[in-house]
N, C-alpha and C positions, 0 to 999 in steps of 0.2 A: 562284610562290605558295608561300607556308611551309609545308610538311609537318608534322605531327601524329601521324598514323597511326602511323610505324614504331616510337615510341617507345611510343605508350597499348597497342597493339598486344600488346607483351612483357608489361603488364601487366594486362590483360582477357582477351583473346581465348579466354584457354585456360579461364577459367571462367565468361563468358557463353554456352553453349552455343546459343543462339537466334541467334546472329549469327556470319558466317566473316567471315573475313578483309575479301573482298569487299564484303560488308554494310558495314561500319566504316567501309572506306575510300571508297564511292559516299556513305554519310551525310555522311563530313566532306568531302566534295568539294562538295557541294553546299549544305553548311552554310557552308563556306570563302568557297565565291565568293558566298554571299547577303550576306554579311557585309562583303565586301569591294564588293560591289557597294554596301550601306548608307555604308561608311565615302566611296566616290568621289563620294555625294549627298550627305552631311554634313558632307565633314570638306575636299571638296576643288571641287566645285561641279563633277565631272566629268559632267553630265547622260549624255549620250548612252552613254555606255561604262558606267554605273553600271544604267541601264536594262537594258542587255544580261546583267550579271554578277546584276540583280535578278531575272530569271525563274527561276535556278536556286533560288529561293526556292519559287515555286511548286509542285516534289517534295516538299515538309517540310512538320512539321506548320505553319509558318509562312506558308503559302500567303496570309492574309489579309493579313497584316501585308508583304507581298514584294508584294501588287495594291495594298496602300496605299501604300507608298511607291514605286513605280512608277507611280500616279498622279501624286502629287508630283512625281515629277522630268516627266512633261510640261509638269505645270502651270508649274514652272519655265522649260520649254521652250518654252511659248508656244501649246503644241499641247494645244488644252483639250479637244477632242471625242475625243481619244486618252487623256484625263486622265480624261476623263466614264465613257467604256466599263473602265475599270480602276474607279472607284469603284462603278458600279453591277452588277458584279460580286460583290462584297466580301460576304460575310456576313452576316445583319441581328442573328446572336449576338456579331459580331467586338467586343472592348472598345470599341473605337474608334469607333462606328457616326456615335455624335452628330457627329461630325470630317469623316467623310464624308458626311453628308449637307450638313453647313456647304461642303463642298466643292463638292457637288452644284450648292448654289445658289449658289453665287460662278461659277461656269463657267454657269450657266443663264442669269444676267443678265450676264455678258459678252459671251454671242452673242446677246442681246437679247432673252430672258426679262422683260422690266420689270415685267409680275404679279406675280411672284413679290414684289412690294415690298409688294402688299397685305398680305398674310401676317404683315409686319412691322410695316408702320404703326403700330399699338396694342401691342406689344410689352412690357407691363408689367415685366417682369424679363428682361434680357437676359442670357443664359449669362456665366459667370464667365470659363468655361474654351472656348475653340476655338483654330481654326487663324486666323494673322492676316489670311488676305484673306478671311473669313467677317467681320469687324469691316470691314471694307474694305466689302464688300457691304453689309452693313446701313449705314455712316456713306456712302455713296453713296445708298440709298432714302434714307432722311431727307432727303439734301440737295436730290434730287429734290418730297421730300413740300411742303421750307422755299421752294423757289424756286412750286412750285403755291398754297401760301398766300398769299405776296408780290403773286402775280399778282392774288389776288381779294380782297386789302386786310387777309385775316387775320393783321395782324401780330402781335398777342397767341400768338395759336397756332403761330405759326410760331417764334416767341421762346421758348414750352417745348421745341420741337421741337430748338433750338440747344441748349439742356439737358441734351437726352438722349443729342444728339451728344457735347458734352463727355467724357458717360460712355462714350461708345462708343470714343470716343480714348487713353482709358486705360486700358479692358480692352485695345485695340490694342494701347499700348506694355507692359502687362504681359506679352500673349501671345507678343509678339517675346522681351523679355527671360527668362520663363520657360518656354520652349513647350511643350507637351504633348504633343508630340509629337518632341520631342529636339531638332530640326532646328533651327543656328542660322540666325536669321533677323534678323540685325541688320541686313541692307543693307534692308529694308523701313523701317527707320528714316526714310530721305528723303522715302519716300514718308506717312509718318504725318505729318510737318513740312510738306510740301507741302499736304494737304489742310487743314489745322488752318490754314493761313494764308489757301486760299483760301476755308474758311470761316467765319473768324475775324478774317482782316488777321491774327492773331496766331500766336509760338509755341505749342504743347503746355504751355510751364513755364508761360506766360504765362494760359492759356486752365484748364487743369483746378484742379481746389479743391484745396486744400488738405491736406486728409486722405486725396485720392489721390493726391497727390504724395508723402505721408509713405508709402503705401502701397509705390509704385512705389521708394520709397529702401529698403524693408525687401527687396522683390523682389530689388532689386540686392545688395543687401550678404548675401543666402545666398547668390547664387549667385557671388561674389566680386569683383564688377563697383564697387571701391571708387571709383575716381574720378567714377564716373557717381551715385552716390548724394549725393557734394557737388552736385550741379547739379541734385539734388530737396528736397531734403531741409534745413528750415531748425532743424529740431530739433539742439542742443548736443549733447545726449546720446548721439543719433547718430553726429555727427559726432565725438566723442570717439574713439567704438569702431571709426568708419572709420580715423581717426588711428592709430591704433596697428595697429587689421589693415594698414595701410599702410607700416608700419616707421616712420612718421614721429611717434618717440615722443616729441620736445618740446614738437610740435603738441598731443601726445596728453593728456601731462601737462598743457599750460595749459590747454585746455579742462576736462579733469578735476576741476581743482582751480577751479577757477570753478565748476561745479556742484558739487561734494560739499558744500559748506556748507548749501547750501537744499535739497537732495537729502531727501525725508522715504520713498520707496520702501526698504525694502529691500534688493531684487534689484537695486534699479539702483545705491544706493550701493553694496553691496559690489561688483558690476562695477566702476564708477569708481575705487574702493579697487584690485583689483585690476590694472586700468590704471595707474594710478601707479605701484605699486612694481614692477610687468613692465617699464615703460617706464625705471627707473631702475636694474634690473639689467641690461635690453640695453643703456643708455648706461655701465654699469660705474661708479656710482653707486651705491658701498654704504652710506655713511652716509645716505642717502635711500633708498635700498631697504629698510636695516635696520628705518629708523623706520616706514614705514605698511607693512613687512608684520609688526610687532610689533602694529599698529592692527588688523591685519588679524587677526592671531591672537586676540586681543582681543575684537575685534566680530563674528565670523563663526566661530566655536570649533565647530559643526556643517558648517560647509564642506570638503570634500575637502582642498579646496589648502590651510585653515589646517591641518591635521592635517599634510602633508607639509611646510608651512614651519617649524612647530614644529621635526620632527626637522632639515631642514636648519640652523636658527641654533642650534637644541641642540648637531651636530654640529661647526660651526663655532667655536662657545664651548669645546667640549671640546678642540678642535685646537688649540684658545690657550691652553690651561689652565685655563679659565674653569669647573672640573669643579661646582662650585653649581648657575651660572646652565644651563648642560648639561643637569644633572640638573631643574632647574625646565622649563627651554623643553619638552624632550622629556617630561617627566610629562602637560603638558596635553595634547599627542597621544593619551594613553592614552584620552583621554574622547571621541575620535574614533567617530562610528558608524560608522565605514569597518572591517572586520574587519583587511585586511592591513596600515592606517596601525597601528590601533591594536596588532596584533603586533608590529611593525617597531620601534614604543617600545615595548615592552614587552622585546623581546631586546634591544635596547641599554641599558635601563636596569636589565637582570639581568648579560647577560656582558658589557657593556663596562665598564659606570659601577660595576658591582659592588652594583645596588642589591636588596634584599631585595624580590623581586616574583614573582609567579606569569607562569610565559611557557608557552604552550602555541604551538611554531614550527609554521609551516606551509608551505608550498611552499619557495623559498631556503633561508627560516629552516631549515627542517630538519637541509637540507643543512649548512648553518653547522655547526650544534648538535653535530649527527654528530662533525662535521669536530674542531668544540672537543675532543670528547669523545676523543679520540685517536683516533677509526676512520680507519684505512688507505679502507676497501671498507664499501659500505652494499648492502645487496640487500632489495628488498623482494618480496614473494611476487607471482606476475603475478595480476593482477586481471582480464584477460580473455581472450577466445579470440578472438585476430583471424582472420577468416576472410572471402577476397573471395566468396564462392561465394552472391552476392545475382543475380537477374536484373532490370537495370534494364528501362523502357520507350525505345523508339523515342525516344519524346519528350524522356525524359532525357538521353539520349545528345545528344540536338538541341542543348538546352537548355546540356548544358556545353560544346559544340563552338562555341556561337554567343559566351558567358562568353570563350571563349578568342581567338576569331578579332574579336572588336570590344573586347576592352581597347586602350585610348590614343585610343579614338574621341568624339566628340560624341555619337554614340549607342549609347554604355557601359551607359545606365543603360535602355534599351530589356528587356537579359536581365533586372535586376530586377523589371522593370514585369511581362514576361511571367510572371515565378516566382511573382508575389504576386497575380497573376491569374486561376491556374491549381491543380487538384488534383494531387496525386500518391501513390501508395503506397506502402509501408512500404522496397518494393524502394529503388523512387527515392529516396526520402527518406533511404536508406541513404546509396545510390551518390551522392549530389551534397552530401551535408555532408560525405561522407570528400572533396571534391576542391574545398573552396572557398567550399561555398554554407554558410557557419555559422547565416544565419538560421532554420537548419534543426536547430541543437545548442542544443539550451537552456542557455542562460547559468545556471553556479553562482554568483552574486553580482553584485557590479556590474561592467562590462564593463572598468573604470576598473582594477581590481584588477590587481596585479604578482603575486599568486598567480593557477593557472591556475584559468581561467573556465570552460573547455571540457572535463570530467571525463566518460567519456574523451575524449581527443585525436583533431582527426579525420587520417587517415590517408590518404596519397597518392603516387601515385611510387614503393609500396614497395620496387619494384627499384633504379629508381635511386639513391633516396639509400640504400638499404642498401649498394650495391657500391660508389657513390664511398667512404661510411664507411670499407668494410675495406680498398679499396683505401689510403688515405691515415691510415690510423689514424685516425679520429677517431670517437666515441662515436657508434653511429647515431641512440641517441634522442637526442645533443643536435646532431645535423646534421637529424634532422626538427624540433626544437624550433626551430633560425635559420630553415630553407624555412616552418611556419606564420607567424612574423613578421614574416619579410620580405613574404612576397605571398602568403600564404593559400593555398599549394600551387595559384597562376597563373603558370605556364609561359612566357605570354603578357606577363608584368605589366609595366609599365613607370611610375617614376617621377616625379616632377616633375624628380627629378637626374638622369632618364635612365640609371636600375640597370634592370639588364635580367632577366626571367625567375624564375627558382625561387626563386633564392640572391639574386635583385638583385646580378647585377653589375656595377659601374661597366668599361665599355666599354675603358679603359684599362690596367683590372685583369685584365680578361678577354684582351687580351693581351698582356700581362705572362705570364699563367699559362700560358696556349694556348702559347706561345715556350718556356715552359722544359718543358712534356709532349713537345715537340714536332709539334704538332698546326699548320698555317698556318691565320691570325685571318681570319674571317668574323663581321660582327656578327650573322648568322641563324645561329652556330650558338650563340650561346648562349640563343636561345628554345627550344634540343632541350635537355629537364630532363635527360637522361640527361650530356650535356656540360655543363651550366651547373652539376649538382651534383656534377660532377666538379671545376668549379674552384673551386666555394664549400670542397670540402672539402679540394684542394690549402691554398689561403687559407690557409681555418681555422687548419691543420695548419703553415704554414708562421709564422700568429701564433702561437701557440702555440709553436713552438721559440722563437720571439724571446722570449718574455715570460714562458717558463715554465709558463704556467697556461691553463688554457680559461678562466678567469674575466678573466682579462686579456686573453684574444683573442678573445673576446667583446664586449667595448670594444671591443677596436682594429678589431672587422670593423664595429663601427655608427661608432665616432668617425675611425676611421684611427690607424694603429702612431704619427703624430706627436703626436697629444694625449698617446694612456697613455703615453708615455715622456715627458711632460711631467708629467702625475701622479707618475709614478713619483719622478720627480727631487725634486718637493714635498713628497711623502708616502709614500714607497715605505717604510721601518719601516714606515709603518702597516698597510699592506696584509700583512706577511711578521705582522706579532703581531695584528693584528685586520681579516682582510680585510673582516668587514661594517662596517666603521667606512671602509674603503678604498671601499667599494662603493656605501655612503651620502655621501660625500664627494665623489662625483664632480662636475663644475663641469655638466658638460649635462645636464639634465633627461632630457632624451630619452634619451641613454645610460643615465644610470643607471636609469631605470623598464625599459629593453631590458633591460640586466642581469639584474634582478630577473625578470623574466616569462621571459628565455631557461634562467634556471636554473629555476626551477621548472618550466616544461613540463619541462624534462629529467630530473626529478624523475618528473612524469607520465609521458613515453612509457615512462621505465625500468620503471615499475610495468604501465605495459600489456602488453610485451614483456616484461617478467622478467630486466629486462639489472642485470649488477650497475654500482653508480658508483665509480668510484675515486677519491676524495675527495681525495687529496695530487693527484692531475695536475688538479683540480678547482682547487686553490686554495693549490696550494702557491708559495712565496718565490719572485720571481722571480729569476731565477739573472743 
């Protein structure tokens, strides 16, 4: 089992005075294995052994939630009157109750309960939301109800009754494919087809209307299920936006452009608009990109993304010498309601283009300005008194052990559910937005912003990442500023590219690094923050001599050392006489908004801690 303790340990222990040592490590032992017993029923179908590791649930305050999924995996298991005594158990304040009692009656009339069908018979609005063999249970009463009408010649009645069923098979396949309870539940899939034929002769596609089929396609396409939404879904428009969530951007385009002409929505043309020229800059199609996201800037001049594509074809025009049309693209940015689009033109059309304008810089910018202005060193006065000496609750503690121990699982999204469920005070609320939980920091602007949102920054790991910093030179508030964006001060975090922990690091990098400390590679040691921010800031440190600058190794920890030295090669003057034109210029989206957002928090922690910045190793030529 992965260990936690000895790391959070250096960092708590000494000013939660309500808890020893002891304390900590029985909470996260039993937070561990609740967790782990959750991931064995969700993620891997290990019933029996996941039951065993679920009781350890029952000491926490999660005890409701550890008798409900412990029911579950009976019911899984076949052993429903083992499944029954854990449901009725359960708490009747638990959030979940309704779930459980849907439980109740699906295990009632499997041991042949069949009253319980009265209940349902006249059922005028059947719940949106349950667990899917509670839609099981009721699409069985019906069929029962349809086969007693048959008998006594009611066929008009028995014919709404088929009706109702319909709907019943489609709250079915909605609750499988979105369950409300986390648990994936796609192999009941056979089972929803089975019945739908035995009481239909037909498929599900076949049998439900229309507008739940469209329904059932939007189901699937948030929760990213794209291939399965073609096989509902007969809306263009749709299928447009699956096309391209699919990577499949020629499909994406010819749909697209077959609607945008009749298109009279708004929100949907500018979607379609923006599908176009996305799908022709990932095909590397610039003179088709250029034209409809010129259309775009055009038609949609209050949109985020026109405010950012302004400055990038501004910036491009300028790289060609096009300095006019430059100074035109990037002026209409300024009318941007986005605050940091609209700065972001407003500095480039003052210190790059040379243009007469009022620029008030903010986060980056600043920095820049500084940097313009000849400063070596920028120090701003500390703005707060960081102090850990908060006392969380029990429950807090619960709450972020459980955060930690179920990232990469199917039921990830369980700690939110709990969080938004639940009270906390001012302690807690301290203790678990400095470690992760931001819906807890009130956002300064929009979330979308590359200046920081989160004034102050929340704070995590302070040991660790301060000691990799000194260890390895590198600037602590901008090694806390990479640990917030990479994974949100989660320890635990793991990627879809499979980056691991604080820093995200890629597995191969991690030993790489580990080899040259000389430390031997283990991929559990880099979920210990104390090791993983020791090799994000080897990394760092180690991009940085390559390239000269933390602005440059900054890139190269999101893009990799083989892009910026491809930049460089392109564009490198530009970066040595106007790095934010170098920093605007970058070809990934993604990198360059990282950029922006990693300098300005490090703008922000420097002002929370009082650290000075040193502006030339910020951003100076790379040698």
């Amino acid at each position: 089992m992965r260990r936690i303790s000895p790391f959070l340990l250096s960092i708590f222990i000494i000013s939660y005075e309500s808890y020893s040592s002891d304390d900590i490590h029985l909470l996260e032992n039993n937070i561990a294995r609740f967790a782990y017993g959750l991931k064995l029923l969700a993620d891997y179908e290990f019933y029996d052994t996941a039951i065993y590791l679920l009781e350890s649930g029952m000491n926490t305050s999660f005890s409701d939630y550890a008798k409900y999924y412990t029911a579950r995996a009976y019911m899984f298991l076949g052993d429903l009157r083992k499944a029954q005594e854990y449901f009725i158990s359960i708490n009747k304040n638990f959030p979940w109750y309704d779930y459980v009692l849907q439980g109740i009656y699906f295990i009632s009339f499997r041991i042949g309960d069949f009253s319980l069908c009265e209940g349902f018979k006249d059922i005028k609005a059947i719940p949106e939301k349950g667990i899917p063999e509670f839609y099981e249970f009721l699409f069985l009463c019906n069929e029962r109800y349809v086969a007693y009408l048959w008998e006594r010649g009611r066929y008009d009645e028995a014919e709404k009754i088929k009706e109702r069923m319909k709907k019943i098979l489609y709250l079915y396949l909605k609750n499988i494919y979105s369950p409300v309870d986390f648990i994936p539940y796609r192999k009941n899939l056979k089972k929803v087809f089975d019945l739908s034929l035995r009481a239909f002769g037909k498929s599900p596609n076949e049998v439900i209307e229309k507008d739940m089929k469209e329904d059932l396609a939007d189901t699937l396409f948030k929760v990213g299920s794209y291939s399965d939404v073609i096989d509902w879904s007969s809306d263009d428009y749709k299928l447009a936006r699956v096309y391209f969530a699919s990577a499949r951007y020629k499909d994406a385009i010819s749909m697209a452009q077959k609607l945008i002409g009749k298109e009279k929505d708004y929100e949907r043309k500018e979607k379609l608009t923006y599908i176009i020229l996305v799908s022709y800059a990932r095909l590397d199609d610039r003179d088709n990109f250029r034209k409809f996201a010129l259309d775009y800037i055009r038609n949609y001049p209050k949109e985020r993304f026109a405010g950012d594509l302004a400055i990038k074809l501004g910036v491009e025009s300028y790289l060609e010498s096009q300095t006019q049309e430059a100074v035109k693209l990037v002026s209409l940015a300024v009318g941007s309601p986005f605050d940091d689009i609209k700065e972001r033109a407003k500095f480039l059309l003052r210190y790059t283009f040379g243009q007469d304008i009022k620029s008030e810089p903010k986060g980056f910018l600043l920095l820049l300005k500084k940097y313009k202005d000849g400063l070596s060193f920028f120090r701003v006065d500390k703005e707060h008194n960081f102090s850990e000496q908060r006392i969380p609750s029990k429950f807090a503690w619960e709450i972020y052990f459980l955060k930690i121990y179920l990232t990469d699982s199917a039921l990830s999204f369980l700690t939110s559910f709990i969080v938004s469920n639940s009270r906390f005070d001012r302690d807690d609320i301290y203790f678990l937005s400095q470690r992760g939980f931001l819906n807890f920091l009130p956002l300064k602007g929009d979330f979308r912003s590359v200046f920081a949102v989160w004034v102050p920054p929340p704070v995590s790991f302070y040991d660790e990442i301060d000691s990799a910093a000194q260890r390895f030179g590198v600037p602590v508030p901008l090694l806390k500023s990479i640990a917030l964006i990479e994974s949100n001060f989660n320890p635990a975090a793991i990627s879809p590219a499979r980056a691991i922990g604080l820093m995200q690091i890629i597995p191969t990098t991690g030993k790489e690094v580990l080899s040259e400390l000389g430390i031997p590679f283990s991929i559990d040691l880099l979920f210990d923050p104390e090791i993983n921010a020791k090799v994000g800031a080897y990394y760092l440190k180690k991009l940085k001599d390559t390239f000269g600058s933390w602005t440059l190794a900054i890139a190269a920890y999101n893009a990799g050392p083989g892009a910026v030295s491809n930049w460089i090669k392109k564009n490198g003057k530009i970066y040595c006489d106007s790095p934010e034109l170098f920093i605007e210029s970058i070809p990934y989206r993604q990198t360059r908004f990282y950029v922006m957002r990693a300098l300005s928090y490090y703008l922000e922690y420097s002002k929370f801690f009082g650290y000075e910045i040193n502006l030339d190793d910020l951003f100076r030529c790379y040698s």
